[in-house]
Every structure is written in C-alpha cells, then in structure tokens.
PDB file as gemmi writes it, atoms N, CA and C in Angstrom:
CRYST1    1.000    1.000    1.000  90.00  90.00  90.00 P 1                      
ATOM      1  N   UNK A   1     127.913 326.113 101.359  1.00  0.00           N  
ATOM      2  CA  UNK A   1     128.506 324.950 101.955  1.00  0.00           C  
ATOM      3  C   UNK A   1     128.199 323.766 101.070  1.00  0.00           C  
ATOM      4  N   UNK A   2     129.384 323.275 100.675  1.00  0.00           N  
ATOM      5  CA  UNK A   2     129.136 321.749  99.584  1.00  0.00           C  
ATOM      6  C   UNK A   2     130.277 321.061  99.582  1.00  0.00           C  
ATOM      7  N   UNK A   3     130.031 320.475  98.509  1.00  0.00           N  
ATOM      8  CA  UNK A   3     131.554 319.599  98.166  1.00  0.00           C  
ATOM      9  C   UNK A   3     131.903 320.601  96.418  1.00  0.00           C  
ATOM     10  N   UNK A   4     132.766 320.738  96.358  1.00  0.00           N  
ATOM     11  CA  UNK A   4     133.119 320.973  94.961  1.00  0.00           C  
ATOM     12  C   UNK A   4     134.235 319.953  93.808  1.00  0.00           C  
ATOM     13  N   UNK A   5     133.663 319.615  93.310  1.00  0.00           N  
ATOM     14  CA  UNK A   5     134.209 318.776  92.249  1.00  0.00           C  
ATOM     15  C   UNK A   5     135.297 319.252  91.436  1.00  0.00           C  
ATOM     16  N   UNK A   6     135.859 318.644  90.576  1.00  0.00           N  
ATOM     17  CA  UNK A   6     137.042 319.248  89.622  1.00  0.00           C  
ATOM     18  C   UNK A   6     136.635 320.283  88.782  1.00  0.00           C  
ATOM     19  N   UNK A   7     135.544 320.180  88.123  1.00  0.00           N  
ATOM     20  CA  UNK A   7     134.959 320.526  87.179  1.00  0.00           C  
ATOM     21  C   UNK A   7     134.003 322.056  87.729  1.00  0.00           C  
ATOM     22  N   UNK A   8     134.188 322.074  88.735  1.00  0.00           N  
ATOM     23  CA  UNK A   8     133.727 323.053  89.241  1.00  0.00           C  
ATOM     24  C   UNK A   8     132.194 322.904  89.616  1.00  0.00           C  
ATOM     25  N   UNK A   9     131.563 322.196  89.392  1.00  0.00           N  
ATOM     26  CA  UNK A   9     130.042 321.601  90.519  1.00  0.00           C  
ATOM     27  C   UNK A   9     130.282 321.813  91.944  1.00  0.00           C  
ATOM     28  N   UNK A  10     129.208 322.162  92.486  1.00  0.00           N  
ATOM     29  CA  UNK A  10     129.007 322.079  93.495  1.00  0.00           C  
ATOM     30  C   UNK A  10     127.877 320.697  94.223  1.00  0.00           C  
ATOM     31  N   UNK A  11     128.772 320.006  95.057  1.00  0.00           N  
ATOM     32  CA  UNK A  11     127.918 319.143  95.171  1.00  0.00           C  
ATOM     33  C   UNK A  11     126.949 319.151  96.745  1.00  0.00           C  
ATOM     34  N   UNK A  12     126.105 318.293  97.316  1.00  0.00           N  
ATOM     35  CA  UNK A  12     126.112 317.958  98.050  1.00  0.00           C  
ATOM     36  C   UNK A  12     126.407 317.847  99.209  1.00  0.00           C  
ATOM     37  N   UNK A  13     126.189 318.269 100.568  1.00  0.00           N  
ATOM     38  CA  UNK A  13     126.992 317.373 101.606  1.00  0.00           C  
ATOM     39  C   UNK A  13     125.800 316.999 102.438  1.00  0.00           C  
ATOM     40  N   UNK A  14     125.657 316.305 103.549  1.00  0.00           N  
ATOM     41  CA  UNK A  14     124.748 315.900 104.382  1.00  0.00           C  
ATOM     42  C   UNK A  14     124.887 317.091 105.276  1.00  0.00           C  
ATOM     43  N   UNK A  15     123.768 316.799 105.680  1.00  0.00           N  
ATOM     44  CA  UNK A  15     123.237 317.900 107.084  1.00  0.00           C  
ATOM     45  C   UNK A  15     123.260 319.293 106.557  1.00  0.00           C  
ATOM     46  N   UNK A  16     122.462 319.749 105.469  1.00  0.00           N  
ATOM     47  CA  UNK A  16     123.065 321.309 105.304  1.00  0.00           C  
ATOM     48  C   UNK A  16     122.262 322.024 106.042  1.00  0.00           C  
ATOM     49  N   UNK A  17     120.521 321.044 106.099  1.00  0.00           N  
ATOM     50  CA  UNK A  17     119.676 322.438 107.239  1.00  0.00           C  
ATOM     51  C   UNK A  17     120.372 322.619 108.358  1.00  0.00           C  
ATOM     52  N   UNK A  18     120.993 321.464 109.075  1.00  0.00           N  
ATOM     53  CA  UNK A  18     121.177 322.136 110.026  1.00  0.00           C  
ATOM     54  C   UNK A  18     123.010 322.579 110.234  1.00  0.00           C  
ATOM     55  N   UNK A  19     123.709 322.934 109.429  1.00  0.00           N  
ATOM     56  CA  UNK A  19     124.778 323.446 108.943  1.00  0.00           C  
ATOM     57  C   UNK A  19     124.379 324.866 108.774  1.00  0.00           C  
ATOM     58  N   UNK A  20     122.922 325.324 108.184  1.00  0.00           N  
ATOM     59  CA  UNK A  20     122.857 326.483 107.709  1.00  0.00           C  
ATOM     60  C   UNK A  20     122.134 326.823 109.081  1.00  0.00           C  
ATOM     61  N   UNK A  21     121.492 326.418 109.919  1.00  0.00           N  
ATOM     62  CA  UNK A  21     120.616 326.882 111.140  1.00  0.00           C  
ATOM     63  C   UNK A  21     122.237 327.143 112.001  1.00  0.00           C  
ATOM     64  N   UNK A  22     123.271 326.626 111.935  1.00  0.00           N  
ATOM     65  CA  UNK A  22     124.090 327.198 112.869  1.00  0.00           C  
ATOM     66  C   UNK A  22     124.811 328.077 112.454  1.00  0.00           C  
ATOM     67  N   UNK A  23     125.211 328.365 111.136  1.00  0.00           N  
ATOM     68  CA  UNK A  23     125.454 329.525 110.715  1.00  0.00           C  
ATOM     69  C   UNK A  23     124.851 330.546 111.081  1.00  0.00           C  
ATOM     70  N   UNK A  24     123.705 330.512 111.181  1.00  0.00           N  
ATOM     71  CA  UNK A  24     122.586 331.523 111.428  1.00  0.00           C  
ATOM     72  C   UNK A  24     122.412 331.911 112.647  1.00  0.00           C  
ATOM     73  N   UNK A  25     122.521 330.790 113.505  1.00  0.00           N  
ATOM     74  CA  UNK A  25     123.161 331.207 115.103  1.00  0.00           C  
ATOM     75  C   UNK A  25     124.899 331.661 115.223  1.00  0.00           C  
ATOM     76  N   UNK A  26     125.365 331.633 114.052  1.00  0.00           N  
ATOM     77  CA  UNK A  26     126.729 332.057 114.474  1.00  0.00           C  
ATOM     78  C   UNK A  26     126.843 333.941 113.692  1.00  0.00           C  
ATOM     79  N   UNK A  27     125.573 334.383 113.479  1.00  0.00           N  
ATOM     80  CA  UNK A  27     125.572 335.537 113.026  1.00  0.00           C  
ATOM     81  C   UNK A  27     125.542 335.637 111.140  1.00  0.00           C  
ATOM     82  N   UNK A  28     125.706 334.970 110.540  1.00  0.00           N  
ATOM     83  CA  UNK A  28     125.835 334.809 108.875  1.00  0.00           C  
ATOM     84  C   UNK A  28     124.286 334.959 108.678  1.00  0.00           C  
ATOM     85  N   UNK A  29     124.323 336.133 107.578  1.00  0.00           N  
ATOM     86  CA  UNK A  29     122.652 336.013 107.146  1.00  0.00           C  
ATOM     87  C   UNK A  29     122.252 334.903 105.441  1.00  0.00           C  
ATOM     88  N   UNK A  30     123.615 335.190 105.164  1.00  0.00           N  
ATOM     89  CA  UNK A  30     123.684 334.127 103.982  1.00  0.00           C  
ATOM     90  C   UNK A  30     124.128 332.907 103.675  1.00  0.00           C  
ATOM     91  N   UNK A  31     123.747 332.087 103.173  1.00  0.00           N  
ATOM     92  CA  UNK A  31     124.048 331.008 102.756  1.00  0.00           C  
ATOM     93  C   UNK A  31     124.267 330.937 101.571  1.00  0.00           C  
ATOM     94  N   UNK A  32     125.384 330.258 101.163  1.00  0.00           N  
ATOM     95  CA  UNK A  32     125.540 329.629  99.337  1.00  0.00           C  
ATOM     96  C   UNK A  32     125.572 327.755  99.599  1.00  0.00           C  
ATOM     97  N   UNK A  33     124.385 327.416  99.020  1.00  0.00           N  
ATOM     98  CA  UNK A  33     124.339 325.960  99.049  1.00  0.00           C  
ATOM     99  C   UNK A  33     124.068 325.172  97.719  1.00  0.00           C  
ATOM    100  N   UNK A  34     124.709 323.660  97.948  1.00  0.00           N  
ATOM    101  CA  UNK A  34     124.149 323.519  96.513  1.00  0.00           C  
ATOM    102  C   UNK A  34     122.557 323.001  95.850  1.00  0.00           C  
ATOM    103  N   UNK A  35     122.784 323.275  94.770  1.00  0.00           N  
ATOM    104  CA  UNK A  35     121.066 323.366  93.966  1.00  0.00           C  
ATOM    105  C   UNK A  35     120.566 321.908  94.623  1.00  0.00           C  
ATOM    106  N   UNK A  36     119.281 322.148  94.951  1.00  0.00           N  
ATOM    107  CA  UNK A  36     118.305 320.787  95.271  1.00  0.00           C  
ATOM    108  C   UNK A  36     118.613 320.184  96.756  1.00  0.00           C  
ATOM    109  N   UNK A  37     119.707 321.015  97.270  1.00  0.00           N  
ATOM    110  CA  UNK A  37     119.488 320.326  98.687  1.00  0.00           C  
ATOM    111  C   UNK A  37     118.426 320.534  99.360  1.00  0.00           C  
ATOM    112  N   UNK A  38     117.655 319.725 100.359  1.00  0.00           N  
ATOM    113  CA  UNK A  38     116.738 319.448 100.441  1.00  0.00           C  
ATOM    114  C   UNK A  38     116.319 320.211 101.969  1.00  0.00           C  
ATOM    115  N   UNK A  39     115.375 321.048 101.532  1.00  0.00           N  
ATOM    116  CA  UNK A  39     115.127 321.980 102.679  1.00  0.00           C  
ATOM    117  C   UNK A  39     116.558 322.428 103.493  1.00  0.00           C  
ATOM    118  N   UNK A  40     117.032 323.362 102.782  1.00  0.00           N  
ATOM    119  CA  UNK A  40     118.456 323.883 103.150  1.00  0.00           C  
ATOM    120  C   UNK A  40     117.650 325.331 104.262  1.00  0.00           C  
ATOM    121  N   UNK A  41     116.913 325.707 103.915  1.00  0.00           N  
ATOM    122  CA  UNK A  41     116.261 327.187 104.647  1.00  0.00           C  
ATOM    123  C   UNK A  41     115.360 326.441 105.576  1.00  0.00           C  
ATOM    124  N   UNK A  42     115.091 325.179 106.214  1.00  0.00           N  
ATOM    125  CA  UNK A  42     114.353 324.523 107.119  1.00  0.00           C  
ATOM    126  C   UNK A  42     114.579 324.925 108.522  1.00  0.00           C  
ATOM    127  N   UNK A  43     116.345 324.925 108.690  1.00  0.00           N  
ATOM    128  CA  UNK A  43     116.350 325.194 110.081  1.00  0.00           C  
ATOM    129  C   UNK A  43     116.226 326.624 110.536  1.00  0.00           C  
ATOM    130  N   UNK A  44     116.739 327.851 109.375  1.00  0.00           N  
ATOM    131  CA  UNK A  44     117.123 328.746 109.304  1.00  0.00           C  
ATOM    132  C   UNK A  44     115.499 330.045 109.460  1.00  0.00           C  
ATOM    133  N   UNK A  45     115.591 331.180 109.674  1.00  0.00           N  
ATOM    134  CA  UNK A  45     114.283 332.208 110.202  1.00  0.00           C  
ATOM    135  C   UNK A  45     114.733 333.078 109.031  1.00  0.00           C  
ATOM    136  N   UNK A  46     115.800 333.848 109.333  1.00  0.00           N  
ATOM    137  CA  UNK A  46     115.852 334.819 108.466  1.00  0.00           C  
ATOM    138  C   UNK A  46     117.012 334.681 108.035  1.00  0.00           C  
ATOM    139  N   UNK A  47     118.147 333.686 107.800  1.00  0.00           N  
ATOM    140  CA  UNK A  47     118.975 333.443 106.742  1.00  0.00           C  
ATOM    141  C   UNK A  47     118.304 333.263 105.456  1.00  0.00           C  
ATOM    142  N   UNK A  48     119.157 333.760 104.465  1.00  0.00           N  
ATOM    143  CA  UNK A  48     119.092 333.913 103.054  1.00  0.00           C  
ATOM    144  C   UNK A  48     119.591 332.848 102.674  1.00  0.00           C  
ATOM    145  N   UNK A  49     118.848 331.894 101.811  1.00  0.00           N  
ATOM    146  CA  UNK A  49     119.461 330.122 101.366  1.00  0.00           C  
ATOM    147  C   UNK A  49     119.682 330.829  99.740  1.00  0.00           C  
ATOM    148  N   UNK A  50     120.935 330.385  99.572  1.00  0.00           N  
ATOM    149  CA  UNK A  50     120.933 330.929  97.597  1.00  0.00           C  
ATOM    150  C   UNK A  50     121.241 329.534  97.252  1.00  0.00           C  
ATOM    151  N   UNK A  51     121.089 329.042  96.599  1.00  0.00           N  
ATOM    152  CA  UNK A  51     121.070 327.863  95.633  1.00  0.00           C  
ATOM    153  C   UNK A  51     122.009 327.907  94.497  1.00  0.00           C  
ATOM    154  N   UNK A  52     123.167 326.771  94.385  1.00  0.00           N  
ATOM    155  CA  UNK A  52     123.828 327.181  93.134  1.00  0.00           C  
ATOM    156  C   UNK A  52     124.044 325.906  92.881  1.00  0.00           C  
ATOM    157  N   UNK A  53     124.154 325.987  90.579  1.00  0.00           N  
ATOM    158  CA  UNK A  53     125.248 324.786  90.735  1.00  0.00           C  
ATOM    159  C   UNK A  53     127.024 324.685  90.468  1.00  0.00           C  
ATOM    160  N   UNK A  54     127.256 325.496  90.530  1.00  0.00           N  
ATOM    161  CA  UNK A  54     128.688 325.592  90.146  1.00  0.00           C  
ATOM    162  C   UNK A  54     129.430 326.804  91.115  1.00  0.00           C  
ATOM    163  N   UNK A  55     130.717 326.709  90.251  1.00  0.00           N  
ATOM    164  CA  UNK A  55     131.664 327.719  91.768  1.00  0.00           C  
ATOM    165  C   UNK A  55     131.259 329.146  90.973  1.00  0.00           C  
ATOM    166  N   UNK A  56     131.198 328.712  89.525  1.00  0.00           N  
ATOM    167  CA  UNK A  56     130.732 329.856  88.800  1.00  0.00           C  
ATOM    168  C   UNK A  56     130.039 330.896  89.257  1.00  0.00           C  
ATOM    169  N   UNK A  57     128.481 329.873  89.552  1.00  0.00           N  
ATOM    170  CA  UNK A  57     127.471 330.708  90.123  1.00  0.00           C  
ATOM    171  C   UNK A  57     127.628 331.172  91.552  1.00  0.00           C  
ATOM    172  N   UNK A  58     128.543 330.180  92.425  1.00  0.00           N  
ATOM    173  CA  UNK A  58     128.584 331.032  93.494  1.00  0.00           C  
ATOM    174  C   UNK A  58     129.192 332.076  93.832  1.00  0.00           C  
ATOM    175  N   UNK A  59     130.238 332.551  92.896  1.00  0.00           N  
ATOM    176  CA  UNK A  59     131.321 333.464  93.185  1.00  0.00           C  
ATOM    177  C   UNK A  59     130.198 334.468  92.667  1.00  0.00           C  
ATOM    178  N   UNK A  60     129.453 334.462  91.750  1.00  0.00           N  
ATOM    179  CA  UNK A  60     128.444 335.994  91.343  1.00  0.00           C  
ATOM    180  C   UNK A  60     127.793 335.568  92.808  1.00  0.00           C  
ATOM    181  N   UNK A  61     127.297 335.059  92.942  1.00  0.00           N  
ATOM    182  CA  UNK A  61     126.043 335.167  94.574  1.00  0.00           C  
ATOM    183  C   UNK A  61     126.647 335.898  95.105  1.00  0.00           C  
ATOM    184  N   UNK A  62     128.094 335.551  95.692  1.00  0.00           N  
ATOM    185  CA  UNK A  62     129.198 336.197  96.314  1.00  0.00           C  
ATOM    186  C   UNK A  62     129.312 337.379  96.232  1.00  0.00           C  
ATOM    187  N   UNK A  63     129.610 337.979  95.307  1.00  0.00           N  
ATOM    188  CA  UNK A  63     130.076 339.389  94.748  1.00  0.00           C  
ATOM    189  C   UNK A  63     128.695 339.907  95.109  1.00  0.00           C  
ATOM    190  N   UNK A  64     127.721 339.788  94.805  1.00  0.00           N  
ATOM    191  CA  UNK A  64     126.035 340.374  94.807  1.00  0.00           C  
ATOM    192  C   UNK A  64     125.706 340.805  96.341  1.00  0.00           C  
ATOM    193  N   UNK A  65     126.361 340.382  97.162  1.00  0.00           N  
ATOM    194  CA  UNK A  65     125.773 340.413  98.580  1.00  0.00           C  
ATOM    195  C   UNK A  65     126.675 341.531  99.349  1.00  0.00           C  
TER     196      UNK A  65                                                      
END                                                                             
C-alpha cells in the first residue's frame, strides 16, 4: 500500500500501521509497503510487512509469496 510515482517509486501514504492492522483483520497475511514507513508491522501480530522501494521490487515480493 503506497503512492506510486511516474518513475516507478513507491511512495508513502499516511496511516499505513493501521491500513496494514486492517488488512490483517480482513484476512491478508502480507503486506507490500513502502521502504521506511514508520512502524508499518506496529498494528499488525502475524502479518508479514515487506518493505520496498519501487514497483520493481514489489512485483518480485509479489511473485515470491
């Protein structure tokens, strides 16, 4: 969950802990978020937080799971 840029970055968005804690109540064990958000696995128990910076890297996270 981010913003993605032209260039293919992944950016930012507000609220991702708790974006990813309701995922996690909505059944999703994974997350793709972007790099350095700040306690993204805070709200979350046993969701998987992956960290990326580009669409690059997320489409391999993607494929991997």
């Amino acid at each position: 969950m981010g913003e993605v840029g032209l260039a293919g970055e992944v950016r930012n968005v507000a609220g991702v802990p708790r974006r990813v804690a309701e995922a996690e109540r909505m059944g999703f064990r994974r997350a793709i978020v972007p790099a350095g958000s700040a306690d993204a696995s805070s709200g979350a128990t046993a969701m998987e937080v992956v960290e990326v910076e580009d669409v690059r890297h997320a489409i391999r996270e993607a494929l991997r799971g």
